[in-house]
DOZA-504583 format. One line per 8 residues: number of its first residue (from 1); their letters; for each residue x, y, z of C-alpha. Coordinates in nm, 4 decimals. Example, Ala and Ser with C-alpha at 12.3 -4.5 7.8 and 13.67 -1.06 7.14 Angstrom:
2
1> as> 1.2300/-0.4500/0.7800 ~ 1.3670/-0.1060/0.7140 $
//
This chain:
42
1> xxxxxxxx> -0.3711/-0.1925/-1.0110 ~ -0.1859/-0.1618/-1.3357 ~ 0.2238/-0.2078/-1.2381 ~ 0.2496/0.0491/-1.5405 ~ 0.0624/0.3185/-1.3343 ~ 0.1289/0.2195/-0.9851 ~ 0.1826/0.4466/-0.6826 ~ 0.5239/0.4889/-0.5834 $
9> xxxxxxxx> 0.5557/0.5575/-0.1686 ~ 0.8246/0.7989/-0.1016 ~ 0.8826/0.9589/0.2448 ~ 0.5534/0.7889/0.3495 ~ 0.3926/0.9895/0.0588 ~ 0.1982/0.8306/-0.2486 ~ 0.3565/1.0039/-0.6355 ~ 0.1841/0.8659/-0.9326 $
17> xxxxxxxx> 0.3017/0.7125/-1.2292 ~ 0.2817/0.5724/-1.5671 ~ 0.5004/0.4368/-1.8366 ~ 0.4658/0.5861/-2.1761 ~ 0.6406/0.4107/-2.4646 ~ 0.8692/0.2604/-2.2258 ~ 0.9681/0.5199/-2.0191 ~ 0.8663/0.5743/-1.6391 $
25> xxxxxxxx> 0.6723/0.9295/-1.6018 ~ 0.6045/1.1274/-1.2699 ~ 0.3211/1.3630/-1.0768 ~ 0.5427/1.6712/-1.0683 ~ 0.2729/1.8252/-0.8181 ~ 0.3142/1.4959/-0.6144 ~ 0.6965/1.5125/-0.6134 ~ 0.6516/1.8648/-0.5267 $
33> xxxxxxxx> 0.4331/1.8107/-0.2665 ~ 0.6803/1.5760/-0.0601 ~ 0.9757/1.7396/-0.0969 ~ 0.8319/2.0994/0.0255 ~ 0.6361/1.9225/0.2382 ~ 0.3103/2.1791/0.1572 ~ -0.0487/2.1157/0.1516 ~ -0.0947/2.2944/-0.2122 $
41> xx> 0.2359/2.2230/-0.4347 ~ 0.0155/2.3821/-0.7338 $
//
């Protein structure tokens, strides 16, 4: 896997990621999802 779109673990939880003209960008839904802790962030 790419380290410019690697998963980041967080609480035991996988968020995706990428880098985009040097800057670090994150799955809101996946950030969403492990701080509310809920089976559909959408």
């Amino acid at each position: 896997m790419d380290s410019d779109k690697a998963l980041v673990v967080f609480q035991g939880k996988q968020i995706r990621r990428e880098v985009y003209n040097n800057e670090w960008y994150f799955s809101v839904v996946d950030v969403v999802k492990v701080l509310t802790d809920s089976p559909t962030p959408r």
